[in-house]
PDB file as gemmi writes it, atoms N, CA and C in Angstrom:
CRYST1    1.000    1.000    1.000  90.00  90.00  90.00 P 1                      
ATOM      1  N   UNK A   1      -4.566   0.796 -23.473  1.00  0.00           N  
ATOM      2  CA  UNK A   1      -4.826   0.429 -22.093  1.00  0.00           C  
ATOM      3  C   UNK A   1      -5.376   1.625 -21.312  1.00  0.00           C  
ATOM      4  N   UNK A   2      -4.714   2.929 -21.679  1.00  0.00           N  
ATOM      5  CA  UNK A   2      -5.303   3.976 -20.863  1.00  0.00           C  
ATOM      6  C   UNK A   2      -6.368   4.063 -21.185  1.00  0.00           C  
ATOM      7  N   UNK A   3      -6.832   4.083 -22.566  1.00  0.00           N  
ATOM      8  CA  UNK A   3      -8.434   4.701 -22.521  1.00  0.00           C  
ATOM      9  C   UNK A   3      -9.554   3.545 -22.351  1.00  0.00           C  
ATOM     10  N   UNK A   4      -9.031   2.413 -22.230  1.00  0.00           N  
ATOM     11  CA  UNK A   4      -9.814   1.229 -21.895  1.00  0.00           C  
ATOM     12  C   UNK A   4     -10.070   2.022 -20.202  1.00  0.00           C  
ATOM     13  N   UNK A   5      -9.177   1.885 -19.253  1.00  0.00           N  
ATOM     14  CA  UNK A   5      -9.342   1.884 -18.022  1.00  0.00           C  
ATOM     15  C   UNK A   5     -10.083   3.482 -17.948  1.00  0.00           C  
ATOM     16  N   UNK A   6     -10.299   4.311 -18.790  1.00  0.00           N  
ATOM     17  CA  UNK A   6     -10.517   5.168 -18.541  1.00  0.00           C  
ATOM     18  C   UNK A   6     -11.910   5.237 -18.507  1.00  0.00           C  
ATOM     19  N   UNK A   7     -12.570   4.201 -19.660  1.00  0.00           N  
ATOM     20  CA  UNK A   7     -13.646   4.105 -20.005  1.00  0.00           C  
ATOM     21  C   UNK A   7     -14.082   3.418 -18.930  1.00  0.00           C  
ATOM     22  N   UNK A   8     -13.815   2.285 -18.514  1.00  0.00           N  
ATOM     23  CA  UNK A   8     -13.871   1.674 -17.353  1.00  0.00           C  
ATOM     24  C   UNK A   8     -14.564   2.399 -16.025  1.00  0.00           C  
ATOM     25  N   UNK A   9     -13.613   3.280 -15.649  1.00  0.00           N  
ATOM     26  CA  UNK A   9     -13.466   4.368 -14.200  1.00  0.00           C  
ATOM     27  C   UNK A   9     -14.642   5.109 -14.575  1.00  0.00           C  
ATOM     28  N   UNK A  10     -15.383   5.735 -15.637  1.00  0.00           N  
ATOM     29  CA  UNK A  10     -16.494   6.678 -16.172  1.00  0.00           C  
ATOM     30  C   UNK A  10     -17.671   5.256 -15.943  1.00  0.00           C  
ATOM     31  N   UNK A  11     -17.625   4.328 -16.718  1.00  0.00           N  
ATOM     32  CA  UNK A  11     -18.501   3.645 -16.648  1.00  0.00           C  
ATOM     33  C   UNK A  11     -19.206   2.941 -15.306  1.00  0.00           C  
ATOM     34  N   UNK A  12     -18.043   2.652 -14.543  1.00  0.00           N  
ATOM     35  CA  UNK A  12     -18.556   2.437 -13.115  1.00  0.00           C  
ATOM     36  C   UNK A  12     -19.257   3.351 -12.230  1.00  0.00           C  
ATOM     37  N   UNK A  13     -18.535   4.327 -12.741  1.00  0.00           N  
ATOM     38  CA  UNK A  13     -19.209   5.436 -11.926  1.00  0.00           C  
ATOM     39  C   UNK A  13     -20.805   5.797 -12.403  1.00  0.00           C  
ATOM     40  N   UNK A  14     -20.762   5.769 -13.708  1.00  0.00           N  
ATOM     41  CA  UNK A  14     -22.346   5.943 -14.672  1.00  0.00           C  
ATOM     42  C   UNK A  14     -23.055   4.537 -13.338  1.00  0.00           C  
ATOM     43  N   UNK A  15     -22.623   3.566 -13.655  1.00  0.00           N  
ATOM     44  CA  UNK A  15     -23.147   2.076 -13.191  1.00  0.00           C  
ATOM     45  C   UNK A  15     -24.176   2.709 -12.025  1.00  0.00           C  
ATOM     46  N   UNK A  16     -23.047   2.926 -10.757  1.00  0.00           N  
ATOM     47  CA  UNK A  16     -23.354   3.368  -9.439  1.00  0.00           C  
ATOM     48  C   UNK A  16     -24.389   4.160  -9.090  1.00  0.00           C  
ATOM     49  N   UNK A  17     -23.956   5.148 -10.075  1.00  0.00           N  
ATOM     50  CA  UNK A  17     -24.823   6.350  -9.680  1.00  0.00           C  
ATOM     51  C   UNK A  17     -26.279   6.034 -10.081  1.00  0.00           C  
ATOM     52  N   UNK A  18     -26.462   5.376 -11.926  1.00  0.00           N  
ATOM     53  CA  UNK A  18     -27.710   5.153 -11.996  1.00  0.00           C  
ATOM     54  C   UNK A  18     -28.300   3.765 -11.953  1.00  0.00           C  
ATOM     55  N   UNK A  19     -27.830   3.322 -10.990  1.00  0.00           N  
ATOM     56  CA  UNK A  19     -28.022   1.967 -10.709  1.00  0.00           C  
ATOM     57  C   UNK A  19     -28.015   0.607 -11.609  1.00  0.00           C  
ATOM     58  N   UNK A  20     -27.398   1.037 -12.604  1.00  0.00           N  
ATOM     59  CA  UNK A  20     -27.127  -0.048 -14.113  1.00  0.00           C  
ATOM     60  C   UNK A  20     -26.209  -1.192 -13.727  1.00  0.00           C  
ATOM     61  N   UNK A  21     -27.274  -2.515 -13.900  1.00  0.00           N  
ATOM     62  CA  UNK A  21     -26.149  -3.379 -13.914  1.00  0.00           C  
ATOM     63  C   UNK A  21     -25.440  -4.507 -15.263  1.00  0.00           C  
ATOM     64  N   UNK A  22     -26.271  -3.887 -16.089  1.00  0.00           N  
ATOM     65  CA  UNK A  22     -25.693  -3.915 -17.694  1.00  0.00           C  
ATOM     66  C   UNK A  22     -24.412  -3.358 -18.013  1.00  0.00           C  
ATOM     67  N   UNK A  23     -24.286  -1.985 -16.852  1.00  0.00           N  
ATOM     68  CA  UNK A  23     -23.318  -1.340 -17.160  1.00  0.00           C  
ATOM     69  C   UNK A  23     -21.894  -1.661 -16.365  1.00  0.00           C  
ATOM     70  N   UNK A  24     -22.750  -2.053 -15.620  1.00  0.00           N  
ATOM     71  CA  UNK A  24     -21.633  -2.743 -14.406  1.00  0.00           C  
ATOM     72  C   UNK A  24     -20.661  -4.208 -14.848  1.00  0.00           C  
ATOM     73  N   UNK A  25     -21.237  -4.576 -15.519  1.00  0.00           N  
ATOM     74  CA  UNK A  25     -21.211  -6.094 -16.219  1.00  0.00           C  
ATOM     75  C   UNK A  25     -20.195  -5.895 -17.497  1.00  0.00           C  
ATOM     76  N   UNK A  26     -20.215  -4.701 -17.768  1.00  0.00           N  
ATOM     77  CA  UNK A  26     -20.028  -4.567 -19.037  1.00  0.00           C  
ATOM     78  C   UNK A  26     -18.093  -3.846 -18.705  1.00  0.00           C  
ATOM     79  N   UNK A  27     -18.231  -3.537 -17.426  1.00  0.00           N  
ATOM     80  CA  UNK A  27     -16.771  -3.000 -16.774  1.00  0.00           C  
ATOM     81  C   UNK A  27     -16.323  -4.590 -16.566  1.00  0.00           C  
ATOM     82  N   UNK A  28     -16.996  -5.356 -15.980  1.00  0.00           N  
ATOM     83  CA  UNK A  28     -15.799  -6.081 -15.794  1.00  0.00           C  
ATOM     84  C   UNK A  28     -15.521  -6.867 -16.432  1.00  0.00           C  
ATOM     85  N   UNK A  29     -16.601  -6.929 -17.648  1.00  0.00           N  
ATOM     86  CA  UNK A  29     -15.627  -7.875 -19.250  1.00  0.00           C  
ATOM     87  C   UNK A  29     -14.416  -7.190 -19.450  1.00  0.00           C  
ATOM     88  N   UNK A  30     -14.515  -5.882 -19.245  1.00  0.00           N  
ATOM     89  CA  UNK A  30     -13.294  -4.995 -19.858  1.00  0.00           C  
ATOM     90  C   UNK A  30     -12.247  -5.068 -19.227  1.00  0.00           C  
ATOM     91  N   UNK A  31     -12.587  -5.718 -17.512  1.00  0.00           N  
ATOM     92  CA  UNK A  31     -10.955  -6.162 -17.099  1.00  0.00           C  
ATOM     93  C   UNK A  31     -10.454  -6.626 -17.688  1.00  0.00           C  
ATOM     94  N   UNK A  32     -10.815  -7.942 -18.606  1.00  0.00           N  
ATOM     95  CA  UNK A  32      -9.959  -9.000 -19.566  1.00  0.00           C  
ATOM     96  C   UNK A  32      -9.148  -8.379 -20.086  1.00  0.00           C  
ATOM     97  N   UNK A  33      -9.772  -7.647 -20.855  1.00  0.00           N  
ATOM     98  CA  UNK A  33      -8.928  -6.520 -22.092  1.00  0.00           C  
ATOM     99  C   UNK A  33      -7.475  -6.325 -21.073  1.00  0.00           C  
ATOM    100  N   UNK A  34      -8.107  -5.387 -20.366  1.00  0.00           N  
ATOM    101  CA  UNK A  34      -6.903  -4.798 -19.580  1.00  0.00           C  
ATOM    102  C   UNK A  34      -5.669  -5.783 -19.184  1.00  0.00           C  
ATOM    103  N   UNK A  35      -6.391  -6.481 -18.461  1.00  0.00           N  
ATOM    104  CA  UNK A  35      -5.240  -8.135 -17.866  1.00  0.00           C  
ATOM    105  C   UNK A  35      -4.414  -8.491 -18.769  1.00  0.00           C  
ATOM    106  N   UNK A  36      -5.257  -8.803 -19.891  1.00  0.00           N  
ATOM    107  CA  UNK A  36      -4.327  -9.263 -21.226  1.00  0.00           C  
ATOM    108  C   UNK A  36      -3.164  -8.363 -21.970  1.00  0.00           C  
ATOM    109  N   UNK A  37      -3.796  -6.668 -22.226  1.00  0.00           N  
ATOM    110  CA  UNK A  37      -2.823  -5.440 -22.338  1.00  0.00           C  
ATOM    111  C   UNK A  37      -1.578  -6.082 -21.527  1.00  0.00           C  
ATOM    112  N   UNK A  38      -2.325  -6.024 -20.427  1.00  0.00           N  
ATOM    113  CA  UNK A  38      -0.940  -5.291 -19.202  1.00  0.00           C  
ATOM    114  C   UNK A  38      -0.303  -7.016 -19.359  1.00  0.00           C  
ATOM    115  N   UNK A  39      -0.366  -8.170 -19.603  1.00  0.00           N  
ATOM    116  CA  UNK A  39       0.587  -9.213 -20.333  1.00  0.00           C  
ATOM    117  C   UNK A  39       1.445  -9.057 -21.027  1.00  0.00           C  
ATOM    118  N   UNK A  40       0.602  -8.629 -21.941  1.00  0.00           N  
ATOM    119  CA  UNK A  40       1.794  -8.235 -23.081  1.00  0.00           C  
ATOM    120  C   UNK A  40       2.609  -7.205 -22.870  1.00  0.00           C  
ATOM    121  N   UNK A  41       2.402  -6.105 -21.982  1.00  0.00           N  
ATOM    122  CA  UNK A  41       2.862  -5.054 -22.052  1.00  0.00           C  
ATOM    123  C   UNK A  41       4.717  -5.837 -21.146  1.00  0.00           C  
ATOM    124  N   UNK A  42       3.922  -7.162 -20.208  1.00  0.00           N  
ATOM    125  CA  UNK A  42       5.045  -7.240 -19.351  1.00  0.00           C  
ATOM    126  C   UNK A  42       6.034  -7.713 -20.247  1.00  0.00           C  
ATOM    127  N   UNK A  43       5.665  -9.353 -21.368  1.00  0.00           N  
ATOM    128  CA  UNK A  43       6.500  -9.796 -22.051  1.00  0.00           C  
ATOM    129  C   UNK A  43       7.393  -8.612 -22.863  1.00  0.00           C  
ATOM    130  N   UNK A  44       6.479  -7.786 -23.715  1.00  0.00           N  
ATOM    131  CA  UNK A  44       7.233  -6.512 -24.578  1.00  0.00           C  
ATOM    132  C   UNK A  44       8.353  -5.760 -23.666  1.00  0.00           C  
ATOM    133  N   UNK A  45       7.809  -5.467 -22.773  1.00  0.00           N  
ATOM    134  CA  UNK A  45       9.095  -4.645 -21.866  1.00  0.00           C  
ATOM    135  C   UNK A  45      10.363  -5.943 -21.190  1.00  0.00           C  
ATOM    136  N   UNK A  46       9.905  -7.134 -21.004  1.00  0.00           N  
ATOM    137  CA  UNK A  46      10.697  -8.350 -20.574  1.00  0.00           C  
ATOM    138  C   UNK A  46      11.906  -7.984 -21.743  1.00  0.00           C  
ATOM    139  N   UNK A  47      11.580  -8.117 -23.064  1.00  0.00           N  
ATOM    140  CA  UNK A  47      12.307  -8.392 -24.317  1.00  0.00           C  
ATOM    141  C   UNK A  47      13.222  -7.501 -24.582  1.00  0.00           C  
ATOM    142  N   UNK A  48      12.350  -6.042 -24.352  1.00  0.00           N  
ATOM    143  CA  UNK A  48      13.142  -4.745 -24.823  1.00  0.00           C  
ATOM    144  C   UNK A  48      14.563  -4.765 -23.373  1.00  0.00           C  
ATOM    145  N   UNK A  49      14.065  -5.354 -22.462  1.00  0.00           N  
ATOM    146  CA  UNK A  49      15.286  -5.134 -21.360  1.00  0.00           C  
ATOM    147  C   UNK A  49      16.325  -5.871 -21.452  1.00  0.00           C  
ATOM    148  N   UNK A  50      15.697  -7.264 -22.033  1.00  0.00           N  
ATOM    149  CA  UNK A  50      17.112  -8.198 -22.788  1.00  0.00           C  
ATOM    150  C   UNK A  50      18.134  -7.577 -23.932  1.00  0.00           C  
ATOM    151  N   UNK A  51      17.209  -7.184 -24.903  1.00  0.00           N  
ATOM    152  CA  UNK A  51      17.962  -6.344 -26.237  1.00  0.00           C  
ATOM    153  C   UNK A  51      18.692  -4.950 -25.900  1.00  0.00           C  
ATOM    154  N   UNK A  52      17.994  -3.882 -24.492  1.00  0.00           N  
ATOM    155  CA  UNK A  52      18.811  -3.170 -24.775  1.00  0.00           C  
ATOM    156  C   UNK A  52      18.601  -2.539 -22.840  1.00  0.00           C  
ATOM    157  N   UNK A  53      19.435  -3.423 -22.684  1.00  0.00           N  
ATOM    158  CA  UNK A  53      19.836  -3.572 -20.904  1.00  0.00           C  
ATOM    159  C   UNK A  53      19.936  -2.068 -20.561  1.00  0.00           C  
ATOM    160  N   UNK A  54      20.384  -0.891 -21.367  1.00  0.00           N  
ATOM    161  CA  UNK A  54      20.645   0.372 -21.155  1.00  0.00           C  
ATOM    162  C   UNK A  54      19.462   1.161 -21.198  1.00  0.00           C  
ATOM    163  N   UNK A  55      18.170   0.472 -21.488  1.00  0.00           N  
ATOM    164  CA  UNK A  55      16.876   0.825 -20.931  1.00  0.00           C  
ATOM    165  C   UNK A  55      15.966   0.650 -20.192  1.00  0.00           C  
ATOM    166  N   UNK A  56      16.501  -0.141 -19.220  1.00  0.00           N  
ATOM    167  CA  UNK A  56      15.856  -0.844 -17.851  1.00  0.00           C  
ATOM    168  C   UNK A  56      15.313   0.507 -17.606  1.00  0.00           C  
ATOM    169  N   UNK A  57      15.539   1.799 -17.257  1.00  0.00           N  
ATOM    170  CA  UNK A  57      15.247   2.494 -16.120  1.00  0.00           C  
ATOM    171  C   UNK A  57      13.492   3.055 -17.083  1.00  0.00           C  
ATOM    172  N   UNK A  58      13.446   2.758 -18.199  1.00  0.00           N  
ATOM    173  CA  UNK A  58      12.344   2.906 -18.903  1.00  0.00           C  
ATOM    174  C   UNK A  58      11.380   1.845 -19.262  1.00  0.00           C  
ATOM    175  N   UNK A  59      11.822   0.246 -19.077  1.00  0.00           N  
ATOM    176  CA  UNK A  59      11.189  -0.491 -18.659  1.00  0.00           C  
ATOM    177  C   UNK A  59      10.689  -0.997 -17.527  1.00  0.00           C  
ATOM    178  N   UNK A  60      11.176  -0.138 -16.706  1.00  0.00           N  
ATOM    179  CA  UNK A  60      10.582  -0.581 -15.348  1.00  0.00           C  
ATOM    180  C   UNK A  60       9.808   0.492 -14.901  1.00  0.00           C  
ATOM    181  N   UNK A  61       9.562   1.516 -15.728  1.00  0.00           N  
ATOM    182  CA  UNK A  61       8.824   2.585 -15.388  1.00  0.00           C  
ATOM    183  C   UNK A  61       7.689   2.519 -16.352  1.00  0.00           C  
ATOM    184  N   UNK A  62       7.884   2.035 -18.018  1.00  0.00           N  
ATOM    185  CA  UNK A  62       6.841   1.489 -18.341  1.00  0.00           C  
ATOM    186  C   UNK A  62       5.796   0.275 -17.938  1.00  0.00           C  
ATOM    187  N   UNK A  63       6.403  -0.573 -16.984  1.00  0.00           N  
ATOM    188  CA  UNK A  63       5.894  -1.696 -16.142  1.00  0.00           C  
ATOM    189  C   UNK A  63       5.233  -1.351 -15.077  1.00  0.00           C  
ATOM    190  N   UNK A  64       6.101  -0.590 -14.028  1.00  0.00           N  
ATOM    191  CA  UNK A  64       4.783   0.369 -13.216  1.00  0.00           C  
ATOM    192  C   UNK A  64       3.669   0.627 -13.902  1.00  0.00           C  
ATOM    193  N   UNK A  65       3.759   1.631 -14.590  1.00  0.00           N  
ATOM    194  CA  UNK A  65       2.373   2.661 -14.980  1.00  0.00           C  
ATOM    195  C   UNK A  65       1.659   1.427 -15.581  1.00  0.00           C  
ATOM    196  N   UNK A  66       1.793   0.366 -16.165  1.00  0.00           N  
ATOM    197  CA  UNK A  66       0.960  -0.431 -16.714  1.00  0.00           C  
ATOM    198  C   UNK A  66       0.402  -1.475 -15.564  1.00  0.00           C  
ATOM    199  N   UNK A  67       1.248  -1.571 -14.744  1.00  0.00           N  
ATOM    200  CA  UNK A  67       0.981  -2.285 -13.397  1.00  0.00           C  
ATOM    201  C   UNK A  67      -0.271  -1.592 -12.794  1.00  0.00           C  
ATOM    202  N   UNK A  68      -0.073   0.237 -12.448  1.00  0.00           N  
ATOM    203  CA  UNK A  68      -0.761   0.861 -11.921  1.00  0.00           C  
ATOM    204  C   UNK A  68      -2.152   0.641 -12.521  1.00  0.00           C  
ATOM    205  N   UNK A  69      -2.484   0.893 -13.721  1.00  0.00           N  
ATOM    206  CA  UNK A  69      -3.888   1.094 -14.622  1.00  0.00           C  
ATOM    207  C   UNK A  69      -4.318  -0.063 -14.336  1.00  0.00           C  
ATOM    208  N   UNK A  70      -3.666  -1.542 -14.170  1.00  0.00           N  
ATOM    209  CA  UNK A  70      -4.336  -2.321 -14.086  1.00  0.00           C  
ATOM    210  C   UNK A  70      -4.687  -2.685 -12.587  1.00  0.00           C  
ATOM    211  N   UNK A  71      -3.999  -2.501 -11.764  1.00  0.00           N  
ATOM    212  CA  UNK A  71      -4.572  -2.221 -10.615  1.00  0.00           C  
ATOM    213  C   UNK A  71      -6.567  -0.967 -10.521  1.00  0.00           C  
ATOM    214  N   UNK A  72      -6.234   0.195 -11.025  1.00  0.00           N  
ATOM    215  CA  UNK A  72      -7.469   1.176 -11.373  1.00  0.00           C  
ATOM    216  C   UNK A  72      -8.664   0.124 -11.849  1.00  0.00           C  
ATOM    217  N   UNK A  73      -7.796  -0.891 -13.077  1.00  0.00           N  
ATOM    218  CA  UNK A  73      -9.338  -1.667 -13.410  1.00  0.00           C  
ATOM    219  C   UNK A  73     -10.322  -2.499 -12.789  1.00  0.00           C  
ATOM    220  N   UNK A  74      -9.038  -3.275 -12.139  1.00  0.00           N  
ATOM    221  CA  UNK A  74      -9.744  -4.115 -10.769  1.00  0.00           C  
ATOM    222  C   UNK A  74     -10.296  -3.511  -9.698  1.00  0.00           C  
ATOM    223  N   UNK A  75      -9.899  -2.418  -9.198  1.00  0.00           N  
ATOM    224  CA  UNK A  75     -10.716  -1.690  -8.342  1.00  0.00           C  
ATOM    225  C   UNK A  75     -11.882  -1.400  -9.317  1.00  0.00           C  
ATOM    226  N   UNK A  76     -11.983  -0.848 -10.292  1.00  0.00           N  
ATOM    227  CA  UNK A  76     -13.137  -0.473 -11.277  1.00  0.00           C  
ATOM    228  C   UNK A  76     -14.467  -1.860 -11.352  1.00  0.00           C  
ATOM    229  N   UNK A  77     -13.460  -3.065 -11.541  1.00  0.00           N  
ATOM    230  CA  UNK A  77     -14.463  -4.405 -11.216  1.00  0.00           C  
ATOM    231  C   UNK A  77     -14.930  -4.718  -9.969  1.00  0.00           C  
ATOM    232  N   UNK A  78     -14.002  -4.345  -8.674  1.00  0.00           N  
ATOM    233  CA  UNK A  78     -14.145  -4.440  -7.824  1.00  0.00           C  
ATOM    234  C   UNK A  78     -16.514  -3.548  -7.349  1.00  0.00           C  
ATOM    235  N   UNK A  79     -15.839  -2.659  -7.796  1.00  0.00           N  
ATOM    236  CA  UNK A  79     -17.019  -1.666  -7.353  1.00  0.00           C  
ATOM    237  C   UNK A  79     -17.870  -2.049  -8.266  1.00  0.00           C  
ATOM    238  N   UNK A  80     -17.817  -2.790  -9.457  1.00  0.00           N  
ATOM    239  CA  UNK A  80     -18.891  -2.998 -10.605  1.00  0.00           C  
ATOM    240  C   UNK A  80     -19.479  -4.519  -9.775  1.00  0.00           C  
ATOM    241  N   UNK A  81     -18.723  -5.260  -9.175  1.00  0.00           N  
ATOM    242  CA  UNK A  81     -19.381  -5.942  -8.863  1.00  0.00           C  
ATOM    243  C   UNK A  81     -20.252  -5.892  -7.269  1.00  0.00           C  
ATOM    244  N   UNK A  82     -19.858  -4.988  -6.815  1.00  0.00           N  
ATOM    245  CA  UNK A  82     -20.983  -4.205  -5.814  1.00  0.00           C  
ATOM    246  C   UNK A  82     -21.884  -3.584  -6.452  1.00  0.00           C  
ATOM    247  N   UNK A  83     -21.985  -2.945  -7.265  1.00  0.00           N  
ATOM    248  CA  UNK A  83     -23.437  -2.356  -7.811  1.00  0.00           C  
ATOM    249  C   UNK A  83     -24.291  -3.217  -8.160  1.00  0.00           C  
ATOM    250  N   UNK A  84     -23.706  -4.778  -9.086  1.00  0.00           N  
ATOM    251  CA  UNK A  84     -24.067  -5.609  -8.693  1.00  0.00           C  
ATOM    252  C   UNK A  84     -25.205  -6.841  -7.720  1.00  0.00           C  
ATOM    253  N   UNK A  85     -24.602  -6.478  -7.018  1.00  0.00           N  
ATOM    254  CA  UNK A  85     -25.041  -7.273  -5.629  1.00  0.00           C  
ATOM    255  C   UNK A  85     -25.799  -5.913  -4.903  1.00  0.00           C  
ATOM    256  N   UNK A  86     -25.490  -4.729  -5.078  1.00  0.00           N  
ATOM    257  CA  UNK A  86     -26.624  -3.658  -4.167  1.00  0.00           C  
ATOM    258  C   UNK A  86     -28.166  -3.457  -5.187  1.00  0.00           C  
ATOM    259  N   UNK A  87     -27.645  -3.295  -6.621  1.00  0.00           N  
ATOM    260  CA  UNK A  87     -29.210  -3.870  -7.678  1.00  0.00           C  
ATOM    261  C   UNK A  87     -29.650  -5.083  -7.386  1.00  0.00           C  
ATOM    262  N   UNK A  88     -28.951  -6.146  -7.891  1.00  0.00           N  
ATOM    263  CA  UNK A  88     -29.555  -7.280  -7.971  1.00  0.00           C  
ATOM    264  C   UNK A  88     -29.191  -8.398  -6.831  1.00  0.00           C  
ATOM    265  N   UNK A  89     -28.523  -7.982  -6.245  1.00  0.00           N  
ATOM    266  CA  UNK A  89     -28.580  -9.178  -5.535  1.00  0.00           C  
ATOM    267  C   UNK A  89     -27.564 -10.454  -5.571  1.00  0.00           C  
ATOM    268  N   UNK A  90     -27.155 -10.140  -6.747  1.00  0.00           N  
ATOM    269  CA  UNK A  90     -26.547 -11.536  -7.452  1.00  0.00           C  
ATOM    270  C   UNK A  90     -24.927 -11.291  -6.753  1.00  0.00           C  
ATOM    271  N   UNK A  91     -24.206 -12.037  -6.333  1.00  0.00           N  
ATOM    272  CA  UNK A  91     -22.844 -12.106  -6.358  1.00  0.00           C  
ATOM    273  C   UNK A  91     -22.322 -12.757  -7.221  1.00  0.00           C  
ATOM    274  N   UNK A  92     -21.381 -12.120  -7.391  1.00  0.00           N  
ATOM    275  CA  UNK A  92     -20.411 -11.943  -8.735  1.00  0.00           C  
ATOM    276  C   UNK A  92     -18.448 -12.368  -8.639  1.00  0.00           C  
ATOM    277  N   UNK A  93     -18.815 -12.374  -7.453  1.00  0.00           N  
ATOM    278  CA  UNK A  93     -17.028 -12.521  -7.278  1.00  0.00           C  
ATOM    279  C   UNK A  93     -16.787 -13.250  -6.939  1.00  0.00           C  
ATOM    280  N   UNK A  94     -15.763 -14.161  -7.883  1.00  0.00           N  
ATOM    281  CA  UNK A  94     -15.212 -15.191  -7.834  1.00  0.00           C  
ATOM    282  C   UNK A  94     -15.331 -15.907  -8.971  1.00  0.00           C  
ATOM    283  N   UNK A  95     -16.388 -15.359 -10.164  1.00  0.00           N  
ATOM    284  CA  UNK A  95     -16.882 -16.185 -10.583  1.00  0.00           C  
ATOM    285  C   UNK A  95     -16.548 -14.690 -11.917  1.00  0.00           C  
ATOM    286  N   UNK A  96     -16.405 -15.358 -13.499  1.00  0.00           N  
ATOM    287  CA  UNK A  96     -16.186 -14.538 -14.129  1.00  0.00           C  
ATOM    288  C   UNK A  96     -17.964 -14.628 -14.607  1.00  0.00           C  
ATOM    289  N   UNK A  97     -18.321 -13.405 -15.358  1.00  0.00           N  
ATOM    290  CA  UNK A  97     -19.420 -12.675 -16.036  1.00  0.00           C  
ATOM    291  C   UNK A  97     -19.171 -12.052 -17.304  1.00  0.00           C  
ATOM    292  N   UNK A  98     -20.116 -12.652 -18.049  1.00  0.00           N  
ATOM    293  CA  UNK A  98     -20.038 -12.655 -18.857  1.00  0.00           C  
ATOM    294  C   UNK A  98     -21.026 -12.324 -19.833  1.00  0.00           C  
TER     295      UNK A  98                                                      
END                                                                             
């Protein structure tokens, strides 16, 4: 998940700067990825807190930080789909791309 969003945060920024909207397009397929990570990440930590209740204070801190990154990605789509609409014109939100 980190180096997805990481790739993400570099790529938008590539997007912006050189006006790519291949590249832009190509961040916010990669939200999926992320959305789906940070799912599983919730069920996996859901499970581990049932089996071993004496690690809540590490499942809920692994749930943040996975909360957080996926928050980073959507802002990352957020701005991919403005480069978007400042190249081409096209609006993009609301609507998945693909």
């Amino acid at each position: 998940m980190v180096e997805t969003v990481r790739r993400m945060v570099h790529d938008v920024l590539a997007a912006l700067l050189g006006s790519d909207v291949g590249l832009a397009r190509r961040v916010i397929a990669a939200d999926d990825v992320v959305d789906q990570i940070h799912r599983e990440m919730f069920r996996d930590m859901q499970a581990l807190a049932r089996k071993e209740p004496g690690r809540i204070e590490v499942t809920v801190s692994m749930l943040s930080v996975s909360r957080y990154l996926e928050r980073i990605a959507d802002q990352s789509t957020n701005i991919a789909r403005d480069v978007i609409f400042l190249v081409a014109g096209q609006i993009v939100r609301h609507r998945r791309t693909r």
